[in-house]
SERO-4910 file (N, C-alpha, C, O; in steps of 0.05 Angstrom, whole numbers):
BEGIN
 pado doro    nc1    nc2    nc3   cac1   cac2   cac3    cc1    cc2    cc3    oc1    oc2    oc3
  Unk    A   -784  -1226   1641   -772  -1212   1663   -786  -1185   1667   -789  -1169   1649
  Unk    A   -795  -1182   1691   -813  -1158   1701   -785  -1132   1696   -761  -1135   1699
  Unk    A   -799  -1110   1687   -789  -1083   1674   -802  -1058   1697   -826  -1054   1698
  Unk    A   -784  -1045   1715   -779  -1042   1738   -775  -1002   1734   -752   -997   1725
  Unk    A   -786   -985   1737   -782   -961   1737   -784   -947   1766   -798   -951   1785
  Unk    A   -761   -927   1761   -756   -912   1789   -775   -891   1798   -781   -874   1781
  Unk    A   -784   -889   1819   -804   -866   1825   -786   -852   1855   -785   -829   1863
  Unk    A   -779   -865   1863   -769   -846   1891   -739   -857   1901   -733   -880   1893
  Unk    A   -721   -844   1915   -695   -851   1927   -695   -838   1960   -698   -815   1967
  Unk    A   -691   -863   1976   -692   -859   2004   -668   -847   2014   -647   -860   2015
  Unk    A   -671   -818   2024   -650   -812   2027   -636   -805   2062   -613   -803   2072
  Unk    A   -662   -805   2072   -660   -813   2104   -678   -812   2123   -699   -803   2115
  Unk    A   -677   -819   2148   -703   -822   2165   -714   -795   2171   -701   -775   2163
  Unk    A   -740   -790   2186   -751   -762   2189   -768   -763   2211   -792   -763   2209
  Unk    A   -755   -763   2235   -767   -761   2261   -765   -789   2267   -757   -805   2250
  Unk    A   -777   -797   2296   -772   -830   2312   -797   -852   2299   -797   -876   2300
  Unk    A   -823   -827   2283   -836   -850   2286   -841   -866   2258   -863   -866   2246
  Unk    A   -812   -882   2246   -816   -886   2215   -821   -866   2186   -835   -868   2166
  Unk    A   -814   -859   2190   -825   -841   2168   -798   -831   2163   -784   -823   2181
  Unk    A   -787   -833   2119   -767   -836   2104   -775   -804   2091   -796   -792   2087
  Unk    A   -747   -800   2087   -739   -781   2063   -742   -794   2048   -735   -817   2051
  Unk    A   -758   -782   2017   -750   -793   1993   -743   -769   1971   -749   -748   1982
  Unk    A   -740   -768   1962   -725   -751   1929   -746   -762   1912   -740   -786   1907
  Unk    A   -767   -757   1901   -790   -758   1879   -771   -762   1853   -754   -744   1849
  Unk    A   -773   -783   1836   -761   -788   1810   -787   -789   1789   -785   -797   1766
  Unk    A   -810   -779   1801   -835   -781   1787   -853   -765   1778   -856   -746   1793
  Unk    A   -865   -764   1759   -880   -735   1753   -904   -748   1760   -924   -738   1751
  Unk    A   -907   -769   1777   -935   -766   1788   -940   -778   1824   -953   -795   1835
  Unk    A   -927   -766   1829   -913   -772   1863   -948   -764   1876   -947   -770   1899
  Unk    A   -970   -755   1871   -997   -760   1889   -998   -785   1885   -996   -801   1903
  Unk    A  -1004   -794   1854  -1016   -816   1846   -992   -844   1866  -1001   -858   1883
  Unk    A   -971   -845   1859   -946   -861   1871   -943   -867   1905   -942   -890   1916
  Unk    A   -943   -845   1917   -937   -848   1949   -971   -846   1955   -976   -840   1978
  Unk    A   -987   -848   1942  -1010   -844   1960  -1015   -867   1984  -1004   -889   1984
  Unk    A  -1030   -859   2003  -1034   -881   2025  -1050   -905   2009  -1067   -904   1991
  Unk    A  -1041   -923   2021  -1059   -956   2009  -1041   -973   1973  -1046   -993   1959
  Unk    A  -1016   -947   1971  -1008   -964   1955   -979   -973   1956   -961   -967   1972
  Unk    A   -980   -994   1932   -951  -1010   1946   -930  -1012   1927   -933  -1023   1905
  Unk    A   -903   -996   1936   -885   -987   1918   -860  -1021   1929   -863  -1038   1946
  Unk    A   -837  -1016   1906   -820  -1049   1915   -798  -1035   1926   -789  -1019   1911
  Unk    A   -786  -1035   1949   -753  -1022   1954   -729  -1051   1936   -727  -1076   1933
  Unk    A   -717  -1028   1929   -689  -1037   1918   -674  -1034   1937   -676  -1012   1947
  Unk    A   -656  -1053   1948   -636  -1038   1967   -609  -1048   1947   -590  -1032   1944
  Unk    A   -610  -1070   1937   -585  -1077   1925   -591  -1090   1899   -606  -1109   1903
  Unk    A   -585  -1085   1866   -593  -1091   1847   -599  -1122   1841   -614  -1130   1824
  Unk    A   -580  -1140   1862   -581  -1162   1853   -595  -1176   1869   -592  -1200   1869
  Unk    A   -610  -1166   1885   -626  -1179   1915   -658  -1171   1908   -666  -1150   1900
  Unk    A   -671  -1190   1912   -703  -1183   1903   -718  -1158   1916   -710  -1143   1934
  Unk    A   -736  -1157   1907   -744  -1121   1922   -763  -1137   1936   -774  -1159   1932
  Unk    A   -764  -1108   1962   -779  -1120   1988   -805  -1099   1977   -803  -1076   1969
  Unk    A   -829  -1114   1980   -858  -1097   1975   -871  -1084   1997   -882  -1097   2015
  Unk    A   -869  -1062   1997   -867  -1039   2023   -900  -1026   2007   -905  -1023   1983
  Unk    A   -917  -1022   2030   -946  -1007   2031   -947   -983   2048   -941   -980   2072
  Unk    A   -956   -964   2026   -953   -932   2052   -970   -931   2060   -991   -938   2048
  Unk    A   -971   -923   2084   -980   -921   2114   -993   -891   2107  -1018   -887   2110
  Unk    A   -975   -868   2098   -975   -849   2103   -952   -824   2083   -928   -827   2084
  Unk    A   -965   -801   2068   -946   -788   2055   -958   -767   2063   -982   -765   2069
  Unk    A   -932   -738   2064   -934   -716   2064   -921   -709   2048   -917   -726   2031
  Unk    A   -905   -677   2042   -893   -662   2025   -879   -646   2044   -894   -630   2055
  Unk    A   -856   -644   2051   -841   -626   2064   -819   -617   2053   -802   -632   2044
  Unk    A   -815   -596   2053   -792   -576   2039   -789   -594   2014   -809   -607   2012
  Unk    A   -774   -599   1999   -767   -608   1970   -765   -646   1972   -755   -662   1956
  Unk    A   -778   -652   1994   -782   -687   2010   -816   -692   2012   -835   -679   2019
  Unk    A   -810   -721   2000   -840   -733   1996   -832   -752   2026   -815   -770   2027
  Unk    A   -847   -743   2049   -839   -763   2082   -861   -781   2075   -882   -774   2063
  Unk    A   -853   -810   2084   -872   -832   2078   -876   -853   2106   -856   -860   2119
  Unk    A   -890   -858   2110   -883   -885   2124   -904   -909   2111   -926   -907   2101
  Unk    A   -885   -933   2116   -897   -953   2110   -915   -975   2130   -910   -976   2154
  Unk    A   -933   -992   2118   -937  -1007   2143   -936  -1029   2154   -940  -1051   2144
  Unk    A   -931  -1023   2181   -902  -1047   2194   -881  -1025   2201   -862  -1027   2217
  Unk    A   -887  -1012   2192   -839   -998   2197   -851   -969   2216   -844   -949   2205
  Unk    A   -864   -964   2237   -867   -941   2252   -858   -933   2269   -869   -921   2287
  Unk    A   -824   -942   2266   -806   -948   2282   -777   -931   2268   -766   -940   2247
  Unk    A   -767   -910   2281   -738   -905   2265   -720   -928   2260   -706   -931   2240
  Unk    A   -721   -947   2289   -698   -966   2275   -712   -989   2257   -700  -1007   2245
  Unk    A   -732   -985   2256   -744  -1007   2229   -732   -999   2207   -719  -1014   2193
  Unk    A   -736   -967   2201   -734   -955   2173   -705   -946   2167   -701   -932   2146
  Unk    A   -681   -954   2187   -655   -942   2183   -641   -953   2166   -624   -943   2153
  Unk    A   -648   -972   2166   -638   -995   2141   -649   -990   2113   -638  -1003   2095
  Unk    A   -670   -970   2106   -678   -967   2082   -663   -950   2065   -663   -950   2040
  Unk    A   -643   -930   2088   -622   -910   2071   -607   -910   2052   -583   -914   2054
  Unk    A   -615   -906   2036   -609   -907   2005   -617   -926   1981   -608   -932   1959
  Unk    A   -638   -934   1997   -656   -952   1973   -670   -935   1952   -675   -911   1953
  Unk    A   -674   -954   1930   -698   -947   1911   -723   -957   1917   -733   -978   1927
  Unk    A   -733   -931   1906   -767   -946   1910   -780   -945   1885   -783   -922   1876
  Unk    A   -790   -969   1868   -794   -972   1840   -824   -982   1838   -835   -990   1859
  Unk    A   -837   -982   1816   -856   -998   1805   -858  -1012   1792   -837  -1007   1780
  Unk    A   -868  -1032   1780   -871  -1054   1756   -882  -1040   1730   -895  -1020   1734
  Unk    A   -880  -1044   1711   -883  -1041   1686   -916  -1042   1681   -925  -1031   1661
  Unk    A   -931  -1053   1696   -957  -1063   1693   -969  -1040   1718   -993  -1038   1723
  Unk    A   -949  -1022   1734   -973   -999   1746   -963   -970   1734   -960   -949   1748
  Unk    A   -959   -974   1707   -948   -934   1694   -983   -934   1692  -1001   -950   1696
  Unk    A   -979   -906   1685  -1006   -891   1692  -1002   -895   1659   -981   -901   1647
  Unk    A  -1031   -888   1645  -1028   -888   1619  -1037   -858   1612  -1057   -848   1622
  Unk    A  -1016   -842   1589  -1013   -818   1588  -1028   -818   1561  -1035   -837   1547
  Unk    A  -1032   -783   1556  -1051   -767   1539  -1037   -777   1512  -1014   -785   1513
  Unk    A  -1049   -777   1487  -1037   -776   1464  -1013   -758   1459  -1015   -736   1468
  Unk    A   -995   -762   1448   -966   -743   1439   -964   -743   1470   -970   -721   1479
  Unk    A   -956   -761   1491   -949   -751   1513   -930   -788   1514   -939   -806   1501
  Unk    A   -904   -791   1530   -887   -804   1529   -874   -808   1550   -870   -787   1562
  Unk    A   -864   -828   1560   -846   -834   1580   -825   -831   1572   -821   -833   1548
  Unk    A   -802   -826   1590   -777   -824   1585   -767   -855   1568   -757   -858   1545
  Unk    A   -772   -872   1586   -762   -889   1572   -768   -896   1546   -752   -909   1533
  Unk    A   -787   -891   1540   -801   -894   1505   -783   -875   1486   -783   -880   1462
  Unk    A   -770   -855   1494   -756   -835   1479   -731   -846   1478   -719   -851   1457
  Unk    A   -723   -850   1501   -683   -852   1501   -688   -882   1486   -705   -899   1487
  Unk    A   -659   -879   1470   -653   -903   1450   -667   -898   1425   -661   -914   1407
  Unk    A   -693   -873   1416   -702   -868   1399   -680   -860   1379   -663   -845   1389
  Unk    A   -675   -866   1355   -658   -858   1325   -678   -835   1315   -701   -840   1308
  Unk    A   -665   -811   1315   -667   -787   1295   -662   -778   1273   -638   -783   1268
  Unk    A   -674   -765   1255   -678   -765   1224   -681   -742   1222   -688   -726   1240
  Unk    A   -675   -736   1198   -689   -700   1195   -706   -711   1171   -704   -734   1164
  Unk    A   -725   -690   1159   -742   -689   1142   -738   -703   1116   -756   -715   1104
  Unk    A   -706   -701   1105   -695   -714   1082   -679   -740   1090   -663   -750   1075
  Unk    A   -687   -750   1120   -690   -780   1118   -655   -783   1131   -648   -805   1140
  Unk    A   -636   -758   1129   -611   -764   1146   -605   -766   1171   -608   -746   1186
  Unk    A   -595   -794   1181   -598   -802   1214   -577   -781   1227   -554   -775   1220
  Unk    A   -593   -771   1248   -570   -745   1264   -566   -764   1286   -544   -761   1296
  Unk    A   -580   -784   1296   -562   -800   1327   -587   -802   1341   -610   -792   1340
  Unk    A   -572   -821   1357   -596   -839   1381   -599   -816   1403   -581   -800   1406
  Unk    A   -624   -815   1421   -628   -800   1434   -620   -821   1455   -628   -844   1456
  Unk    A   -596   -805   1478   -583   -830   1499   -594   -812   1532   -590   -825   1553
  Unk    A   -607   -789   1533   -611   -782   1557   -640   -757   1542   -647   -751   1519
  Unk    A   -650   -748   1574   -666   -725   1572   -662   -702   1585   -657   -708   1608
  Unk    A   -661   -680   1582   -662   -667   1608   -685   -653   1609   -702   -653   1592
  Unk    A   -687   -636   1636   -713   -620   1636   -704   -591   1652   -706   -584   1676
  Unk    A   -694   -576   1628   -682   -550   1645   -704   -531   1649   -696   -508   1655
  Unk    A   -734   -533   1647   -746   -510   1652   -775   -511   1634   -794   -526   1637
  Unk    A   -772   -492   1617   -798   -497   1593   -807   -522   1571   -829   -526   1561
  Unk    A   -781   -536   1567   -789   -553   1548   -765   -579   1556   -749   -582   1574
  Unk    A   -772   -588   1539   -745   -628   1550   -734   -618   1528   -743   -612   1506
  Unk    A   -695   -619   1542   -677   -626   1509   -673   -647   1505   -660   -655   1524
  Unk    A   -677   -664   1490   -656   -685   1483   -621   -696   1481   -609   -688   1461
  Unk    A   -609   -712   1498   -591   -707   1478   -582   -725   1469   -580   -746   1481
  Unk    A   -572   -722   1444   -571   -740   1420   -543   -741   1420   -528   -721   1425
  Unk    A   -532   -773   1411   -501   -777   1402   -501   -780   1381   -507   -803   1374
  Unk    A   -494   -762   1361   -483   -750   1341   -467   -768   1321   -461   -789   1332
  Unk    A   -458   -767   1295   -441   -774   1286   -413   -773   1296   -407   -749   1294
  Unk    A   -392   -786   1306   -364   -789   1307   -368   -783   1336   -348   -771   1345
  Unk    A   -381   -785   1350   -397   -789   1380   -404   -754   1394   -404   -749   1418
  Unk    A   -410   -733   1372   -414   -706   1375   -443   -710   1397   -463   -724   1395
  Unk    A   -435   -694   1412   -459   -685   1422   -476   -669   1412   -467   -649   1400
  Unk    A   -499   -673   1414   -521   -655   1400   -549   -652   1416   -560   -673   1422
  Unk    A   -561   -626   1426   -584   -616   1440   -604   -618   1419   -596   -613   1396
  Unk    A   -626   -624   1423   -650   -627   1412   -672   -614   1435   -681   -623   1456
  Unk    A   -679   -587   1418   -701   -584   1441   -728   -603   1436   -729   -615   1415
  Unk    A   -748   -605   1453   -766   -621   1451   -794   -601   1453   -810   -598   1471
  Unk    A   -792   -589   1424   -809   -571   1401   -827   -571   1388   -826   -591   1374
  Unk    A   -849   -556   1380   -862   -572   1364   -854   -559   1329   -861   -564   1306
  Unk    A   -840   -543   1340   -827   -534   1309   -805   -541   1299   -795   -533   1278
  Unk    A   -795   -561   1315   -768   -576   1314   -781   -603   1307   -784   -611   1284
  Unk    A   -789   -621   1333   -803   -646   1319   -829   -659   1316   -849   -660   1331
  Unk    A   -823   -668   1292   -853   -666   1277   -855   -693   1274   -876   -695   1261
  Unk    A   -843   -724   1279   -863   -745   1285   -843   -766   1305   -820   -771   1301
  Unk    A   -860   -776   1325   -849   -799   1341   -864   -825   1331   -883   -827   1316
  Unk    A   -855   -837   1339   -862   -863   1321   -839   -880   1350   -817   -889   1345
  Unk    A   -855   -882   1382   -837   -896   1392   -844   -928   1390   -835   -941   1409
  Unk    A   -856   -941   1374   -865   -967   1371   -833   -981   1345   -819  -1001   1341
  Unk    A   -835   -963   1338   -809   -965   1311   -783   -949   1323   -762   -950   1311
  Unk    A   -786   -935   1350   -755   -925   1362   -738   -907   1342   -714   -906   1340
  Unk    A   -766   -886   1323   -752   -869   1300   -779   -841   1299   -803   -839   1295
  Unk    A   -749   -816   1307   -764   -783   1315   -761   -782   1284   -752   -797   1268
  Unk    A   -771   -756   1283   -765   -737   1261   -768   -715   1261   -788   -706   1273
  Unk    A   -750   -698   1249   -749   -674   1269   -743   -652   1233   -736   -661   1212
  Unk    A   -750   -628   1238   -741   -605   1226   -721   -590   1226   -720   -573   1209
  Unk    A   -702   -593   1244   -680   -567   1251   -681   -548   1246   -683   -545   1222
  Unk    A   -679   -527   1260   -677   -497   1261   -644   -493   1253   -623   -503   1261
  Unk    A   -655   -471   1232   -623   -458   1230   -603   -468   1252   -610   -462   1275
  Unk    A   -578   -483   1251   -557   -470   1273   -561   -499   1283   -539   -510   1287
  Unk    A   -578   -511   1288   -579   -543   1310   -572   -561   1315   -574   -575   1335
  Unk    A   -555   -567   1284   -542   -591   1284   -509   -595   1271   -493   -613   1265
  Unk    A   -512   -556   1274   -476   -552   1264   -459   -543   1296   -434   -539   1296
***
């Protein structure tokens, strides 16, 4: 079964001649919306995705505007409002060494140095300078993990097991 990642969310039309709001879910939105390539819309999880080719991308205010081709029409594209727009597993870009997809992290099991499991990493966030982790804890504690290099010291996402150092204070 094809393995399906999110890159954009249609969030509404943008002028008469086709062309969608989208919300970028991607850290590589040139390479993704560029013209000549072909992203799948989700409109409903359980309905097959329709294979949509951009016509056309800009960047406006905090919106990636797209049109596709065939849809240069507002009422073609009104129906797209609130779809996903995803890729296949077979077009991720392939990243630098020590560099990771989200999904390769979350579900990762954490260890400290003397080998004691602190909890699965179940989300990421990205507040600014570095990614926290956050980790569920023993007795379902929440726990922040910044994403450090003085904090963790090996990924190993083939085995789904971090290892990390903790700083004073991180895990009380």
């Amino acid at each position: 079964m094809e393995k399906w990642f999110n890159v954009g969310k249609i969030v509404n039309t943008h002028g008469i001649q086709g062309e969608i709001r989208v919300i970028s879910t991607t850290d590589f939105g040139e390479e993704r919306f560029k013209k000549g390539n072909t992203l799948f819309l989700f409109m409903d999880e359980n309905k097959e995705p329709f294979e949509v080719k951009i016509a056309s991308h800009r960047t406006h205010k905090n919106f990636e505007l797209l049109t596709f081709e065939g849809f240069q029409n507002i009422n073609l594209v009104e129906k797209f409002k609130g779809g996903i727009l995803k890729i296949p597993e077979s077009q991720l870009t392939p990243l630098e060494e020590n560099e990771f997809y989200f999904h390769e992290i979350i579900g990762c099991e954490i260890f400290t140095l003397d080998g004691e499991l602190v909890g699965e990493i179940r989300e990421i966030l990205t507040p600014g300078a570095n990614d926290v982790w956050v980790i569920k804890g023993k007795g379902g504690k929440e726990i922040l993990i910044p994403y450090i290099e003085q904090v963790v010291k090996v990924i190993d996402v083939k085995n789904k097991k971090i290892i990390i150092d903790p700083i004073e204070g991180l895990l009380s």
